[in-house]
Structures are given as C-alpha cells and as structure tokens.
C-alpha positions, -999 to +999 in steps of 0.1 A: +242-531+194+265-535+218+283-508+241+320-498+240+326-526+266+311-554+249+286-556+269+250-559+255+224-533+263+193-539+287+208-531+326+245-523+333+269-549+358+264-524+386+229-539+385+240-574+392+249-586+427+281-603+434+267-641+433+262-630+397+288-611+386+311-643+399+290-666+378+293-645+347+328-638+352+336-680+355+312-684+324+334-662+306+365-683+316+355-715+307+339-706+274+352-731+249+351-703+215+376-676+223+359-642+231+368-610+214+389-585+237+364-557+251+377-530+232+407-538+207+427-565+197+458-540+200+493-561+194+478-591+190+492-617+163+475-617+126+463-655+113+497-669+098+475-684+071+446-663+051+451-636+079+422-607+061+383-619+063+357-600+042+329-593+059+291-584+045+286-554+074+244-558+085+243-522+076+212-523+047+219-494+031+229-493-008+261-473-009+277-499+016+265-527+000+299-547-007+322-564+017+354-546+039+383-566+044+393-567+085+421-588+098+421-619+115+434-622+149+452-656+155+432-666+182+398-665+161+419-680+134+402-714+140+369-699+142+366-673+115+355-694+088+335-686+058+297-679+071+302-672+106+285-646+125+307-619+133+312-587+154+334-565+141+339-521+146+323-498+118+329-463+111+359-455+127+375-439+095+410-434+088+417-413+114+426-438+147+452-460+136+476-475+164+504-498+160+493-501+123+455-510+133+421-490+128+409-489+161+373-474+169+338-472+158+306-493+166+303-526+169+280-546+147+268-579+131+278-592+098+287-623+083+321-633+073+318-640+035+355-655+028+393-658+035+423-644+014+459-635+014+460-603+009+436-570+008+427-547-022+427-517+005+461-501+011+452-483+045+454-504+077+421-528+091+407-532+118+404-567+132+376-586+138+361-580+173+343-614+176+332-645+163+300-651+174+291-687+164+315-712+149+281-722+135+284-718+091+249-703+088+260-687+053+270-713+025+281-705-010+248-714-024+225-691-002+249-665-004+250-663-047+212-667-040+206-639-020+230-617-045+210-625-072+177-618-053+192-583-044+205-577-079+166-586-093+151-561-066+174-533-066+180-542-029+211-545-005+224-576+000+224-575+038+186-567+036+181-601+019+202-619+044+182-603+070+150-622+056+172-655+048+189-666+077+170-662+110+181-651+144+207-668+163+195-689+194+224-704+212+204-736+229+194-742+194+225-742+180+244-764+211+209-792+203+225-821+192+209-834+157+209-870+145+217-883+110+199-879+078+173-909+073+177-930+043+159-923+009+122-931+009+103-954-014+089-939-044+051-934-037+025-943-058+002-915-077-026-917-060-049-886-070-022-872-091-037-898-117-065-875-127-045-850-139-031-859-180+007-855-170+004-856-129+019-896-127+046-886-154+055-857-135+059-875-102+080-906-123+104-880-136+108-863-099+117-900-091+138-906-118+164-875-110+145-852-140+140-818-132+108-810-145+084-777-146+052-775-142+022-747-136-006-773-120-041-760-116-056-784-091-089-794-088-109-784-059-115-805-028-085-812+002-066-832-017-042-806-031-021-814+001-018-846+000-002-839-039+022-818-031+035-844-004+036-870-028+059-851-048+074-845-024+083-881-016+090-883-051+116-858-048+132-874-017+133-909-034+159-901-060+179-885-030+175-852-031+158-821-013+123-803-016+117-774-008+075-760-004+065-731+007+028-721+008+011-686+019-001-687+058+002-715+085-031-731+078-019-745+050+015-752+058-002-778+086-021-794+060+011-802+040+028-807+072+003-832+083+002-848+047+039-854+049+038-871+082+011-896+073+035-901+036+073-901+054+064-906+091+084-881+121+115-868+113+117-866+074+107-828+069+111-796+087+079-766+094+095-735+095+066-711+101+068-679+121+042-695+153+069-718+155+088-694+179+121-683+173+144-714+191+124-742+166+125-724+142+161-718+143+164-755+155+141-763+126+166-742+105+197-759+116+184-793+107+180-783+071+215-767+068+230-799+087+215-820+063+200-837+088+159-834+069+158-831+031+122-816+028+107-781+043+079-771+038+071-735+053+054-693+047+075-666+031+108-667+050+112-704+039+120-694+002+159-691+015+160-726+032+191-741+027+183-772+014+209-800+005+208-811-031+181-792-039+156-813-062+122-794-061+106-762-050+071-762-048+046-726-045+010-730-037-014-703-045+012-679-060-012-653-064-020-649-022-001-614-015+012-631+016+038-643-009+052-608-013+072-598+015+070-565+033+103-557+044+129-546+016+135-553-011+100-572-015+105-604-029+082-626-037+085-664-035+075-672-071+105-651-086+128-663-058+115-702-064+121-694-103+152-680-091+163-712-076+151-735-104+176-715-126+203-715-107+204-748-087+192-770-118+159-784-101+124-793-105+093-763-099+061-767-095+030-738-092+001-752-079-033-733-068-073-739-074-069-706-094-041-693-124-025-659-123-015-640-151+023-648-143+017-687-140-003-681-175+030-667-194+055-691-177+034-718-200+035-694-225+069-692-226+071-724-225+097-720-190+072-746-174+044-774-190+008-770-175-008-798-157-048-795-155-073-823-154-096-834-187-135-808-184-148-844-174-123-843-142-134-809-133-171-809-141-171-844-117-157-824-090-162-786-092-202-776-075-227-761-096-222-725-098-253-700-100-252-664-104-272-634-090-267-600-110-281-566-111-311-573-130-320-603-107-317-581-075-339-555-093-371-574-101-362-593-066-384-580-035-366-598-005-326-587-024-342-547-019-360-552+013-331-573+029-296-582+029-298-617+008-311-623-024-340-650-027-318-675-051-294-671-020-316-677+009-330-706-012-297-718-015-292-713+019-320-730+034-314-759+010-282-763+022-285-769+056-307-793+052-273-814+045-245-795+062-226-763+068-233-734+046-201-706+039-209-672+038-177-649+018-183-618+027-154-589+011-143-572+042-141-579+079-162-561+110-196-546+116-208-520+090-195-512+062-191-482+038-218-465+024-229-455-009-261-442-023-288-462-025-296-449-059-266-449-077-240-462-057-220-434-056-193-438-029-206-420+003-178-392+013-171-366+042-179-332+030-143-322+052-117-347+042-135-367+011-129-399+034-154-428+033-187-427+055-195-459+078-226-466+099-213-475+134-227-507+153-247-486+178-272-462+167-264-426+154-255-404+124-227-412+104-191-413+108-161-404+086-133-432+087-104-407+083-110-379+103-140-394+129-166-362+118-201-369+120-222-364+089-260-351+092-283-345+061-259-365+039-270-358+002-255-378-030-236-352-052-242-368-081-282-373-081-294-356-050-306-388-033-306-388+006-311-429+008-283-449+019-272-485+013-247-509+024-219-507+001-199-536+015-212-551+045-190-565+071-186-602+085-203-591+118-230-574+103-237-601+081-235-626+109-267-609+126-287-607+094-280-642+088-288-653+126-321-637+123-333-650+092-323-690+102-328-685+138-325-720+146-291-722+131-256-716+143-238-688+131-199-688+134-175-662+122-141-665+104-123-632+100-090-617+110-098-609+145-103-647+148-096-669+118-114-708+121-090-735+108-119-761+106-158-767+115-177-795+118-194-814+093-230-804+110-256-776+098-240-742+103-238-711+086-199-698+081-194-659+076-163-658+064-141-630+048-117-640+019-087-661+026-100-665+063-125-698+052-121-731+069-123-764+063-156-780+066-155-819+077-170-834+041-170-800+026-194-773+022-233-783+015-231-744-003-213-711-007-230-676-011-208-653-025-218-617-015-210-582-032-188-597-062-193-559-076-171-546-046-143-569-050-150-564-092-147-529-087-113-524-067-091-496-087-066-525-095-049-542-125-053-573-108-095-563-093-106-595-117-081-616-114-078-616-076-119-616-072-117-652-092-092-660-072-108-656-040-142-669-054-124-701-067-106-707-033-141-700-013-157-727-042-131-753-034-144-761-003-178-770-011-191-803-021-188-817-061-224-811-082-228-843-078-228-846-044-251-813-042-228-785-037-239-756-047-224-719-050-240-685-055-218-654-065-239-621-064-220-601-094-232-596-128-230-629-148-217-609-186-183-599-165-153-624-179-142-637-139-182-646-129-183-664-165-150-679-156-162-691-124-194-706-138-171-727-162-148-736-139-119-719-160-093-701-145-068-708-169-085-691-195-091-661-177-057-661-169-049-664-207-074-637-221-059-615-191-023-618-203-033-618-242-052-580-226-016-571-208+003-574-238-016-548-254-014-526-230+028-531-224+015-540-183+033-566-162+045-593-165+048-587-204+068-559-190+090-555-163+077-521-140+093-506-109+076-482-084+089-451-070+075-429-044+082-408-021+074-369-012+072-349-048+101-331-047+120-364-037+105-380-065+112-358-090+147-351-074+151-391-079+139-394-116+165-363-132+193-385-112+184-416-121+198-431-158+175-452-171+178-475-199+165-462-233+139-486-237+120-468-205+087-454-200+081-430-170+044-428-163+033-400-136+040-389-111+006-391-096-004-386-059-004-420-037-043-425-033-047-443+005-057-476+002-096-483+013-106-521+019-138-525-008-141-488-020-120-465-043-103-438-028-108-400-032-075-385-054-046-373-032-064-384-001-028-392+010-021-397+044-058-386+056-065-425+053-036-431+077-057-420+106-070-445+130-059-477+110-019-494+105+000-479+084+004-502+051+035-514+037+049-490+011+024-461+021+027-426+031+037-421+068+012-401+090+014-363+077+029-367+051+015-368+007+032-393-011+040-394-051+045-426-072+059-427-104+061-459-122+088-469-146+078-493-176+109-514-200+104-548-220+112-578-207+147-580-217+155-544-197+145-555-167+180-559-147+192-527-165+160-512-145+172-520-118+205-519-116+200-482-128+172-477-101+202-495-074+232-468-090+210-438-081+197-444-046+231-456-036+242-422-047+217-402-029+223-422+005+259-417+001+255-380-004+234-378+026+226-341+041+189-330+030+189-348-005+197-377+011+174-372+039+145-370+015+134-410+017+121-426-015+109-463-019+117-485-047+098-515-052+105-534-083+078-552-099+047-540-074+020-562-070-002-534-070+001-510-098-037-491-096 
C-alpha cells in the first residue's frame, strides 16, 4: 500500500541524503511510462478515445467482487490497455467530488480488465492514479479462466488472480526475450509402447487430436521421461503443453527429461525455489510466447500458455495439489477446467488411481491407459505382507521394533543394494497407545495424545506439555505401553543397531533426500519424502500400515495405497529381486490391492462404495465452518438448492498426524504445532457443517454458498465480523 504521496512504505525521504534524493528525483524525470500525479489527476484531460477503464480492484472480498469503471487520463491513454497493472484510489465514496471527479481514498493494485465508451454508473469516477507496467500480464484467456475457477469455488475473482499471475519484478520484465524456436520433430514412443493405447495416444497429440486420457504408469523412473515425450508430441503439431506435478523433485525430473528430449530453451520451470525474478522471468517467457511447454508445482495451473495443446497432472491424488490459500483449488479441476474450455488434450498420470481419476473413465470424459498384467507383473517387485496374526506368534515383532519376515528382508537386501524404510510420521517417538489393546494413549487434563520424549522421563501431553505418571488404559486397565507410530528418527536408531555395519540415512521433512546411491544403505523415509535410489531399491519395508489404515478419513485407504504404491515404485522389478514388505493385515482391500498390483480396481470398488453412500465425487460437497453461532447464523441465511443435504454441524476435531483425535478437542491441538490450513485459530472451537447435492447441483451450491457470504461481508458490524470458511469440495471430509 502506498501512502497519500505515492510514496511506498519502508523509510520516509527525510531518511535519504541529498546525493539520493537527486538521483531519485532525475529517475523520476527521465522515466519513459508517464507516472501518476501524487495525489490527483485534478483538471487533467479524459482519453479522447475509450476514455472509462474497468478495473478488477485486488480487494478479495465477495461483495466487491465485480469491476468499477474509473476514467482514463490522456496521458496514460497509451498505456492503459487491457491487463495492465494499475493503481488506482478506493473507498473514497461519493462524498469528495471536485471539478466533476471523485477524489480520495487508498490507493491500491488491480488490473485493468477493459476499455469502453461510456460507464453504467451515473455518479462521477475517479481516474486512474497509475499504470504500473505497460506489461499485458492479464489476457482474455486467463482472465475467463480464472472467472470460471472462482465461479466453481465460490471464490472472488481477485483471490484467483492473486494465485495466477505472480508478482511483478521490474528487471524481469525490462530482460529482453528471443523468439520462439521452431516446432520440434515428432519423437518416437519409446516406453510409451508398453502401454495398449500409449503410441496411439502420443500419434494423436502429434496429429493436432485432443485426446483424454487417465494413465496408470508402471513403476520404475521412467514416468518422466513419458510425460516429456508427450510433451514433444504436443509441441510437434505446434502447439503448447502445459505439466504440472506436486513438489520440485519431480518437476526436476521432468525438467531434466525435457532437456535431454528438446535441448535448452524449449520449456519453462516455474517452481516456487526458483525465486521470485525467474520465476517471473520464467512467467514472461510463456506469456511472450517465447517457450511453448511449462512444466511446474501448483501455481503453474494458470500459465498462460500459447495455443494450448495439452495439460498434463501427475499424481493427482498428492494434497500438494490442493492449494491453501482461497478459494482452494485444485489442479485436477482447474486442468479439467482448461481441457473444457480451451479445446485441448489431458492427461492424469500416477503409479496409483484415485477415486476421481476412476469416475472420469467412468464417465467416459477421459479413456484409461494401463499396461497388459504381463507388463506389470514384469516390472512391479514381489509384495509380501506381515499382519496381526504374524506379529502375534512372532518373538523378535513383540520383543523389538521389526518383524522377522522384515529383518529377513532386510538383511537380504543389502546384500545387493539400498534398502527403504517408510515409516508414517516424521521425528523421534511417537504416540502411544496400550500395549494391550491399542487404545489411543490420552492426557487425563486435555484428552490430547501422549508421546515419549527422546531423553528419558515420564510422559508428555502434545497439547498442553503435562506430564503423565501411573498412566492406566481406560478401557482394559493395562499399564504397558507401545509405540503406536514410531517416528523416522526413532526408527533410524533401532535400525542402526540391529545392522550396525550399515549406513543409515534419513529422509523426512526436516531434510528431504532427492537421491542415494546405488550402494548398501538403509533409507528411513516418511511418505512422500523417498528418494531415488541409483538402480532402484534392493527392498521396501513398509511399517505400521494399521496407522495410516486407521486415519478417521474417507480417503484413509485410498491414500495409504497410494503412498505404499509410490514407496513400491522405487524398488527393483521381481525379477530383478525387489522385494517389498507392508506390515498391515493382508484381508484389508488396499494391502490386497497392493499385493496385486491393482490400483485401479481399488479405485473402482471405492467409487462403486461412494455411490452408495451419495460421498464425493458422485456428489458434489462443500464445507462450512466457523465458530457455532457463525455457522448456524450462515446456514438460516444461506438458500440452498432443493436438492441439498445439510449434515452436522459437528465440532472441528484437531488434526493429529497417525492417531484419531479426541471429539471437540478444538483448538487444544493448536498448541505448540502450525496452525493448519482451514483449522481453528488458537482459542478458539470451530464447527463444520457439510452440505451434500448431486452432481448436476453443484454450481447452484455454490453460487448459493457465494450469494450469502457476500451478504454477510457487505453487512459487516458483528455478523459480519463472525469469520466463516467455505471450501467447496474438501479433500478432507472425516
């Protein structure tokens, strides 16, 4: 925000000494753009031509989300063109008008959406304050795009822009950029060939086709190299791709797979590392037209690519793919968004199949593309399983951490290579639970979970830091106490003691390990944090499958597959010797699916088991939460569509990584861990209510759910002060 001067915040000129102030003063003179007058643009000519600009204000709340009209001085006539960044005066009212112009107000960013003749409001405008770029950051395309993304999440369209179109960096911008390279050559299928329609779908991205596919790739590294074929594909008939994968690991796999396909120059990496000049460089290049192909995380979704041919999604189930900022998108709707509107090929690709890949087959939106059981059984490892009546009759699996199928496996292993540990959750020790019947260890004070610290001593509460003497089970009286989901450090010791001779390395979030070598080595590892071993895995030990199983989730299987499968990927074909253990009970349907190698049928079984129940994506389900009285303020406003089910409201249970959490714990679990998006603030006992229609009713959900907030922000006072979150389709319902 800038002050009534127009200069920015951060020191004031007084600060400065005169050397500077004279160099500022003779940058200002010689700037090329013409610079809005510090306070108004009082008498000055209107544009003889189009002289009113409408202007999307960056102000993200729902009762402002439309455009004002503000006049254009004739000096920024040149300049003001459709999808600049401007400055322009906000919330001046009615009331200072001179010389027939609104003068007043605060000064703030927005983009200028269009030019007309004339304004639908009859009072006077103010005039723009200042252009800040000449640079057309918002086209026609991403702007209908990011409409329709706000309209599909009951979201402002300035939030969505705030997500689409990165920061400004002015040495960015002034970089010069070169011209777009010519097509390349259509490249040849290479591993695409041992999937039934993979060389058909990479001849019809050549040919100009626009085909749709859901892909289940094998497992192994070359999933990468894939995508960047069809990539090339893409870019061979002359048009744009556009992939965008979950973290930066993998976009440098595909980054580095394009480079060896297209050589330098051909593709842009927009990832957040990047730093905010390339990126926005990056950025530039793609709206230029300058590169055809991006390949990028979450914010990438938006890139503006020319003549857009292809969108690609890896691993749509990763939650990294939702965003966290309003109004929570997530790349797979966005991508099918863009398929729709921009008349271009899609393609979902990941070792694993969610429940939403599963129905866009079964809607036939989008043809699968999986490899013949002969493909998969040549390159998936042998998968063995460890369940509760194996750790029973198994001495070493009570008296120790790892079960003797496990440290067979183990020692077997390493014989050949490095060995990968997947352990559920990250740090020392763990929750407990009762040795006896696993009952979920809690503080007698707050009901929060119990954890044994690293050094020595009784226990301690993870909510509200109270030690716990004489614990004693309240459901069978037993005073014995188990691990109930050890952490990656913990297990790290265990492991160096029993193979002494061996190195043990740790992957986790404190410090995630993008590759290790190809040499004996045991990996601990928590999900979605494994690296790449150099020739693959040897073996995989799966540990506490139950904990991940037993997550109070809709999505508890489907995830626990998923993270098992992407785990399994990395280690070596049966044939070869790779070998995987998963400690869960072999009867439940994702261990079975995981012995089979089968992700699309548990994907199907789980959507055939949705439809039943009326749950998502069959269904189309919005959250709302907030306080209780907020909540129940929100859902007597509200008019939903007849078709809608209201289900709760219930209290907002605090999340706790590998254990359920105690009802209405609320915002006890806040203490002494980040807050998590969508959560209750500190102090404060959230409600949810979640609203259920078909299918069909799902933009009447939301434009209903859109209608009522705007009304409560634009009433303001203590109703509107009463905050409630809307998050249209949830990726985690309980």
């Amino acid at each position: 925000m800038s002050s009534e001067d127009g200069t920015r915040g951060g020191g004031s000129a007084g600060d400065a000494g005169p050397e500077q102030l004279a160099l500022v003063r003779e940058a200002v003179r010689k700037a090329k753009v013409p610079r809005a007058k510090p306070r108004t643009w009082r008498g000055a000519p209107l544009a003889k031509e189009l002289p009113v600009a409408r202007v999307l204000v960056d102000k993200g709340v729902l009762h402002l989300d439309r455009y004002f009209d503000y006049a254009v001085p004739e000096e920024l006539d040149a300049v003001a063109r459709p999808g600049v960044r401007v400055r322009v005066r906000f919330g001046a009212g009615g009331r200072n008008v001179r010389e027939g112009r609104r003068e007043g107000g605060s000064l703030i960013d927005g983009f200028l959406v269009e030019r007309v003749a004339e304004s639908d409001y009859a009072g006077p405008l103010a005039a723009l304050a200042q252009v800040v770029s000449p640079e057309p950051v918002l086209g026609p395309e991403l702007l209908g795009l990011a409409r329709a993304v706000a309209d599909r999440y009951a979201g402002s369209l300035a939030d969505v822009l705030q997500l689409a179109v990165p920061p400004r960096h002015a040495r960015a911008e002034a970089a010069e950029m070169g011209e777009a390279p010519p097509p390349p050559a259509a490249p040849e299928p290479g591993s695409w060939r041992r999937y039934g329609r993979g060389e058909g779908f990479l001849r019809a991205l050549a040919g100009g086709g626009v085909p749709r596919a859901v892909w289940t790739a094998l497992p192994g590294p070359e999933w990468a190299d894939e995508i960047a074929r069809a990539v090339q594909a893409t870019l061979s008939s002359g048009r744009g791709a556009l992939v965008v994968v979950p973290a930066g690991r993998p976009a440098a796999r595909v980054d580095e797979a394009l480079r060896r396909l297209l050589g330098e120059g051909r593709h842009a990496l927009l990832t957040a590392d990047a730093g905010q000049e390339r990126r926005y460089r990056e950025w530039l290049s793609v709206r230029r037209g300058v590169v055809r192909a991006v390949v990028g995380t979450r914010a990438a979704m938006f890139a503006p690519v020319r003549d857009l041919g292809l969108v690609v999604i890896w691993d749509d189930g990763d939650a990294s793919h939702s965003d966290d900022n309003a109004p929570f998108p997530h790349v797979r709707e966005v991508l099918e968004l863009r398929a729709s509107r921009d008349k271009c090929g899609f393609l979902l690709g990941s070792w694993s199949c969610t429940v939403e890949a599963a129905q866009l087959v079964e809607s036939a939106w989008a043809a699968p593309i999986v490899a013949g059981r002969e493909q998969v059984r040549a390159a998936a490892p042998l998968v063995r399983t460890v369940g509760d009546g194996d750790l029973a009759r198994d001495e070493a699996a009570r008296a120790a951490r790892l079960p003797s199928l496990a440290w067979q496996i183990a020692r077997d292993g390493l014989k050949e290579g490095p060995v990968l540990v997947q352990v559920p959750r990250r740090g020392y020790v763990p929750r407990m639970a009762c040795a006896r019947c696993r009952e979920p260890a809690r503080c007698r004070h707050c009901a929060g979970p119990l954890e044994a610290q690293e050094s020595a001593g009784a226990l301690v509460c993870g909510w509200c830091g109270r030690e716990e003497a004489g614990w004693r089970c309240p459901e069978c009286g037993g005073d014995r106490l188990r691990a109930q989901v050890v952490g990656a450090r913990r297990t790290a010791e265990e492991l160096g003691r029993a193979f002494p001779a061996v190195p043990v390395r740790t992957s986790g979030r404190e410090h995630v390990l993008d590759t290790v070598p190809g040499t004996p080595a045991l990996v601990v590892s928590t999900p979605g944090a494994e690296p790449v071993a150099e020739g693959g895995y040897a073996a995989a030990l799966l540990l506490d499958g139950w904990a991940m199983l037993g997550r109070p989730d809709l999505r508890a299987g489907e995830e626990a597959l998923r993270r098992w499968i992407g785990a399994a990927a990395l280690v070596r074909s049966q044939g070869a010797g790779g070998t995987v253990v998963v400690v869960a009970e072999p009867t439940l349907m994702p261990v079975q699916a995981l012995v089979r190698w089968d992700p699309v049928g548990h994907a199907v079984r789980e959507l055939a088991e949705r439809a039943e129940l009326g749950f998502p994506p069959v269904s189309r389900m919005a959250a709302v939460s907030g306080t209780g009285p907020a909540v129940a303020d929100f859902l007597r406003a509200v008019e939903l569509p007849p078709d809608a089910e209201v289900l709760g409201p219930v209290p907002v249970a605090a999340p706790v990584a590998g254990a359920g959490s105690a009802p209405g714990a609320g915002a006890a679990a806040e203490a002494g861990r980040a807050r998590r998006a969508g959560a209750p603030s500190a102090g404060e006992q959230w409600e949810r209510a979640l609203i259920r229609v078909p299918q069909g009713s799902g933009a009447a959900l939301a434009g209903a759910l859109k209608t009522a907030q705007a009304a409560r922000m634009a009433r303001g006072g203590s109703e509107g002060a009463a905050r409630v979150r809307i998050r249209v389709d949830p990726s985690d319902i309980g």
